[in-house]
C-alpha positions as CSV (number, residue, x, y, z in Angstrom):
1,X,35.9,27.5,-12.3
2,X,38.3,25.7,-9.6
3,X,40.0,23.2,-11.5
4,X,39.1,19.2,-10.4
5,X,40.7,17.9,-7.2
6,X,42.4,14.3,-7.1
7,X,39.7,13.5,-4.2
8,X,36.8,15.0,-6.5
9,X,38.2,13.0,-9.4
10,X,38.0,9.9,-6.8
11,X,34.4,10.1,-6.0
12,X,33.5,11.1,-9.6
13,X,31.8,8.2,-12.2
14,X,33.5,10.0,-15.2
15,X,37.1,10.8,-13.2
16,X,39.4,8.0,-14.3
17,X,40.0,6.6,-10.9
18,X,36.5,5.5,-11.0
19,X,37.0,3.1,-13.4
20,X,39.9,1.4,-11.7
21,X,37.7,1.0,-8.5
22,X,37.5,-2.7,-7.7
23,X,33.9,-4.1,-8.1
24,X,33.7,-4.7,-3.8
25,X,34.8,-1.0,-3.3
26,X,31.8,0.1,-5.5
27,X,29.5,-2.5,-3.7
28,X,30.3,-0.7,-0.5
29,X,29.7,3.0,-1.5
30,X,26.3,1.7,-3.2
31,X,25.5,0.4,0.4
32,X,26.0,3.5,2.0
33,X,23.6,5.1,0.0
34,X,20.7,6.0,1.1
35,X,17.7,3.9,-0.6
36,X,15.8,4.9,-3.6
37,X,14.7,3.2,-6.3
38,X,15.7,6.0,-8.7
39,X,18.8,6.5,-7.3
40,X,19.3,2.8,-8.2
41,X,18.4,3.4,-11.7
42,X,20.7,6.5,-12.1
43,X,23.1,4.3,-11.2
44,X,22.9,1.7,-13.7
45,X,23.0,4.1,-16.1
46,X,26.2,6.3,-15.2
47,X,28.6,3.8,-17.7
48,X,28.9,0.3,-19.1
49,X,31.1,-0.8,-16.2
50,X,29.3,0.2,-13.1
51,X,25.7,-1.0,-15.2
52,X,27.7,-4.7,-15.3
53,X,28.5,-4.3,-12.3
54,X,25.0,-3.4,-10.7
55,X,23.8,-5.9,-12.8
56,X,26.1,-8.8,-11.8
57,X,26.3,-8.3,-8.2
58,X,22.4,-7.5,-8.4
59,X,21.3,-10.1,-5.4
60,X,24.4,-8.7,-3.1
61,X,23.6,-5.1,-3.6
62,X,19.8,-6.0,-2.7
63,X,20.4,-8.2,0.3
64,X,22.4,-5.3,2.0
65,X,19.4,-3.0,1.5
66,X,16.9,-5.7,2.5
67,X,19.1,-6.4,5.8
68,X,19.5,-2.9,6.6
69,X,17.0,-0.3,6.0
70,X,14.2,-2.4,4.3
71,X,14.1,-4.7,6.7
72,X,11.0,-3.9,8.2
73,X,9.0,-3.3,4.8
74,X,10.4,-7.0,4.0
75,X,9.3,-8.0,7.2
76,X,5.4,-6.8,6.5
77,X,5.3,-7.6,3.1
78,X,4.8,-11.4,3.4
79,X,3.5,-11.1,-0.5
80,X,6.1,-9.4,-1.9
81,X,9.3,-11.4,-0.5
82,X,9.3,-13.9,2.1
83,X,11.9,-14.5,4.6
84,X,12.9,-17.7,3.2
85,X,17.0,-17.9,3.3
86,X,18.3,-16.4,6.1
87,X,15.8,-13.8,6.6
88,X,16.6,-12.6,2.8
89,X,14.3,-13.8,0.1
90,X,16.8,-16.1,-2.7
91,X,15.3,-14.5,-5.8
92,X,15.5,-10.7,-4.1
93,X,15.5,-7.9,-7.1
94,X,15.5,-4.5,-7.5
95,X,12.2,-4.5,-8.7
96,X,11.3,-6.0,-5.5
97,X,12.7,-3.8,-3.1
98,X,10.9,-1.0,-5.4
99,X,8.0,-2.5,-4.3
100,X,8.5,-2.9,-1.0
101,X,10.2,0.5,-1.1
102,X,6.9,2.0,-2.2
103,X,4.6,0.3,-0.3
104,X,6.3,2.1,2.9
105,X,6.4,5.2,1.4
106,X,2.0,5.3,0.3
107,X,1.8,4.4,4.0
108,X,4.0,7.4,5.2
109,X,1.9,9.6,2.3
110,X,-1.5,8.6,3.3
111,X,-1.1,8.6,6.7
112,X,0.0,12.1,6.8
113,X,-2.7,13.1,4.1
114,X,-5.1,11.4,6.4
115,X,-4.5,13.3,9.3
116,X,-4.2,16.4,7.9
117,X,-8.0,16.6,6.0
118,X,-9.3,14.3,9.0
119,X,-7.6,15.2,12.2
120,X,-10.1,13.5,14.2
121,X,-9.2,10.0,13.5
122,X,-6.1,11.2,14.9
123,X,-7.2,11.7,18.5
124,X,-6.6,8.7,19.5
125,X,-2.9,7.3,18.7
126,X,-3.8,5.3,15.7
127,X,-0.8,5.6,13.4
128,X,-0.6,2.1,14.2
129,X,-3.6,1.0,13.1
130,X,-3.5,3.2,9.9
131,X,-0.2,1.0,8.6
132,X,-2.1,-2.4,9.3
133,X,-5.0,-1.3,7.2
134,X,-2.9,-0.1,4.5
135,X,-0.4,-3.0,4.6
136,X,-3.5,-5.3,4.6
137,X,-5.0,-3.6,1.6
138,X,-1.9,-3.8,-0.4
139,X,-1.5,-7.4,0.5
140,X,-5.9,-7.5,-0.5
141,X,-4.8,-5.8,-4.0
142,X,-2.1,-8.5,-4.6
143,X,-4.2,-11.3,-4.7
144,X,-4.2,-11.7,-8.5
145,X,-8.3,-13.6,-8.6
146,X,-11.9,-12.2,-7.4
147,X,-12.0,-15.1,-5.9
148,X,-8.7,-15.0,-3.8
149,X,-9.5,-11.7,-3.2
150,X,-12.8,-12.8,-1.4
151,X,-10.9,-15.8,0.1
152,X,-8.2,-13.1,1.8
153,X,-11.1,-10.8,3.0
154,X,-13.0,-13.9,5.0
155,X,-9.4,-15.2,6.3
156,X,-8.2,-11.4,8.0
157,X,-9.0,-11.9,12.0
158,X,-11.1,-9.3,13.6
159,X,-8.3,-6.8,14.4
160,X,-7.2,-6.6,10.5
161,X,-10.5,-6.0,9.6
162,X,-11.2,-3.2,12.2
163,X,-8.0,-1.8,10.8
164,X,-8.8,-2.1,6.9
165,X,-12.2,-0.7,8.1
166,X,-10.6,2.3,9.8
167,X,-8.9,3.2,6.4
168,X,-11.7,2.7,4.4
169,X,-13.9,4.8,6.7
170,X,-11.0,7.9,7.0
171,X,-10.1,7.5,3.3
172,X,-13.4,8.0,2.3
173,X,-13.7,11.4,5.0
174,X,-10.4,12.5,3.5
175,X,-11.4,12.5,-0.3
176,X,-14.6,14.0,0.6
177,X,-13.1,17.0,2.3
178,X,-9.9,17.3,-0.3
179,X,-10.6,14.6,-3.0
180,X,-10.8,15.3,-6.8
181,X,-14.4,15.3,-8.7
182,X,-17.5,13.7,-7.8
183,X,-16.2,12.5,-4.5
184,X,-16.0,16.2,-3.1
185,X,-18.3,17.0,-1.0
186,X,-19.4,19.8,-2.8
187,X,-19.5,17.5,-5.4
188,X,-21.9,15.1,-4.4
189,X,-25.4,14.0,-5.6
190,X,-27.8,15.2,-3.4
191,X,-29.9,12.2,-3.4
192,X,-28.9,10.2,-0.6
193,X,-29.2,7.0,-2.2
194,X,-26.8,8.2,-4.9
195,X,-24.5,9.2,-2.5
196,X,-24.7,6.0,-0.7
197,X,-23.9,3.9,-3.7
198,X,-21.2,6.3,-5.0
199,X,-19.1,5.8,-1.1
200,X,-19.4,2.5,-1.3
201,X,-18.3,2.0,-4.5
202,X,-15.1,4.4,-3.9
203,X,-14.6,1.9,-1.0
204,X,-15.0,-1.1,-3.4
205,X,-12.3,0.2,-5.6
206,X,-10.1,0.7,-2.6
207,X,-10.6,-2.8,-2.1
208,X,-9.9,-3.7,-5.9
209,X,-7.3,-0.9,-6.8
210,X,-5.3,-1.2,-3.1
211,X,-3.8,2.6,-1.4
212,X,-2.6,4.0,-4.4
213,X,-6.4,4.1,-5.5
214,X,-7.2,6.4,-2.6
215,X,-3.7,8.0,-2.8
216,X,-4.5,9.2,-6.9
217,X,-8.2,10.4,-5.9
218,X,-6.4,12.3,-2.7
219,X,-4.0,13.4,-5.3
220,X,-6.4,14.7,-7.8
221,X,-5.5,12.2,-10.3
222,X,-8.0,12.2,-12.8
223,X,-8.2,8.5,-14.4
224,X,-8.9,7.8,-10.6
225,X,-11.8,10.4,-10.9
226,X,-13.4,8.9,-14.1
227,X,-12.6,5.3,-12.7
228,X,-14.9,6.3,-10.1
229,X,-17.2,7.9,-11.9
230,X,-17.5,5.6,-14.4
231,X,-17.8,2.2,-11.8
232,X,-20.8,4.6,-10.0
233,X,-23.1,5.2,-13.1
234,X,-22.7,1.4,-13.9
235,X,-23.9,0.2,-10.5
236,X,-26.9,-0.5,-11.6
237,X,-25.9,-2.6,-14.3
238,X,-23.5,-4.2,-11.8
239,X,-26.0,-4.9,-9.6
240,X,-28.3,-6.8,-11.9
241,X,-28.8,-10.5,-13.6
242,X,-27.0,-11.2,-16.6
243,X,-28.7,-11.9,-20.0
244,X,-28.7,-15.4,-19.1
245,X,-30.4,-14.8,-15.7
246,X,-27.5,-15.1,-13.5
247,X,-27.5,-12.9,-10.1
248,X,-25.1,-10.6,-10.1
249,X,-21.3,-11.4,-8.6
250,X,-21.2,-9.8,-5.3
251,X,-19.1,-6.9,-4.9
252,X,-15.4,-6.5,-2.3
253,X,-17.4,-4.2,-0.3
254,X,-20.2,-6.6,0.4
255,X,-17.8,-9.2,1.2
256,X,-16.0,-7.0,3.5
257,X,-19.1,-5.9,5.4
258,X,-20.2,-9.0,5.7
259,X,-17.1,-10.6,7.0
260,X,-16.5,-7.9,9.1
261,X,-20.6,-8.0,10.4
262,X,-19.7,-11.7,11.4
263,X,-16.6,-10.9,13.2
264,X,-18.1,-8.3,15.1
265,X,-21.4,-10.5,16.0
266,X,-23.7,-7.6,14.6
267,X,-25.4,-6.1,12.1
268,X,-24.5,-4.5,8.8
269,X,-26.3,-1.3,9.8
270,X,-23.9,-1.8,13.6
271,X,-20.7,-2.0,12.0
272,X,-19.9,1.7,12.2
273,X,-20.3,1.8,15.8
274,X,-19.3,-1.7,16.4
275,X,-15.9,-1.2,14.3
276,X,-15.0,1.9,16.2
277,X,-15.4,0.8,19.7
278,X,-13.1,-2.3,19.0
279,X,-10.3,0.0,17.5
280,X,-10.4,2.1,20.8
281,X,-10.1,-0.7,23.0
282,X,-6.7,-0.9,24.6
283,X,-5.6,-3.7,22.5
284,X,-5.4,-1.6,19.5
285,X,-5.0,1.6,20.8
286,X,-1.9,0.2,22.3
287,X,-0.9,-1.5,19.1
288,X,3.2,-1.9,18.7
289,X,5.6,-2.6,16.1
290,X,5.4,-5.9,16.1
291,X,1.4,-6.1,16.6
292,X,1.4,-3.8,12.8
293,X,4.2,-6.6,11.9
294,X,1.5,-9.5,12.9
295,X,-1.5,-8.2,12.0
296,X,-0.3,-7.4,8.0
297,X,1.5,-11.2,8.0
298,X,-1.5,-12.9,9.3
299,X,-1.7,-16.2,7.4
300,X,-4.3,-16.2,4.7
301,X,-5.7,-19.3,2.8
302,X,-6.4,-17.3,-0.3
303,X,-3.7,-18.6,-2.5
């Protein structure tokens, strides 16, 4: 084995020049870094000096990722870490930007997962539109109430529905054509009114349970599967009045179509049609940076 060079003993956590590295020198080589969460972690843990440090200069090390190369994840994550002191959230963690971090990545994941087992929603340039829909759905999944959940569904303008309705719609043809369990196509209950109620509900739970939902049945994950499985067989239940009479509380799905119907000035059963034709219209064909930027920080009431 070549024996240890002075500059390998430098760069080196366990050399001893590490531990004589001034707190602002380490800062800087953590900045340089490419950003991962795990990285990060690995970090913290390579001794009790560089762990204090991490820990102590926490908000410094984040804002120079947030600034940098999470900028635009901060920037359409509205939910997650608003832009309230100079563009950089005051209470910015590393648990945030792990959120933010991973909310990029599902859309990169799904969007590519997507295309592959659908290509073709991809025939028109909608990349765009995918990230909206997805962005919007984590933002749907955040909202902590069924009733601000409801709330955040009525508030989304036309275009975020179209674009939550395009992932919902190309989700649901992915899993069907590479999915895990009931969901596969070969899978399926023949009845059609089965089938009917077990897409929709996969939708619902989109809805509820955000991307990574879809991303674990895409995934073959199998608590995903039984989750599904499970919410289809007790539809009917779901579906029926209480033991004190009460109607039943309407499903995400139904308040989706139904806010989507009204924004579209049509019909539940013209929404497919309806949806489509306003997501190839030039305006969100044509969709930039900064319309994805607008349309998943649209202003919602919901609390």
């Amino acid at each position: 084995m070549a024996p240890s060079t002075p500059s390998s003993l430098a760069l080196s956590p366990s050399g001893s020049c590490w531990s004589s590295v001034p707190p602002e020198i380490v800062l800087e080589i953590v900045s340089c870094l490419d950003y991962d969460p795990e990285t990060l972690r690995n970090l913290r843990r390579v001794d009790k000096r560089t762990y204090r440090i991490m820990r102590d200069y926490e908000h410094s090390v984040c804002k120079s990722f947030a600034t940098g190369q999470l900028r635009l994840g901060i920037l359409r994550s509205p939910d997650l870490l608003s832009p309230s002191s100079g563009g950089v959230a005051a209470d910015i963690s590393y648990r945030a930007l792990a959120a933010v971090f991973h909310r990029t990545a599902a859309v990169t994941e799904l969007a590519r997962t997507i295309k592959t087992s659908s290509p073709c929603c991809w025939l028109l340039t909608w990349r765009h539109i995918f990230e909206a829909g997805i962005r919007l759905l984590f933002r749907l999944h955040a909202s902590r109430t069924y009733n601000s959940k409801a709330n955040f569904i009525y508030d989304m303008p036309l275009h975020a529905l179209v674009a939550v309705f395009v992932v919902l719609h190309y989700g649901c043809r992915a899993a069907q054509n590479v999915g895990i369990g009931i969901i596969r196509r070969e899978n399926q209950p023949a009845d059609d009114r089965d089938l009917g109620d077990l897409l929709l509900m996969f939708q619902d739970l989109c809805l509820q349970c955000g991307p990574d939902f879809l991303s674990k049945i895409l995934n073959h994950d199998k608590d995903a599967e039984a989750k599904l499985r499970s919410g289809w067989k007790a539809l009917d239940s779901l579906q029926s009045p209480d033991a004190n009479g009460n109607p039943p509380r309407p499903s995400l799905i139904s308040h989706f179509n139904r806010a989507i119907s009204f924004a579209l000035e049509c019909r539940l059963g013209e929404i497919h049609c309806m949806a489509m034709d306003v997501a190839t219209r030039k305006a969100m064909r044509k969709m930039t940076d900064a319309d994805v930027t607008n349309l998943a920080c649209f202003n919602s009431t919901s609390g």
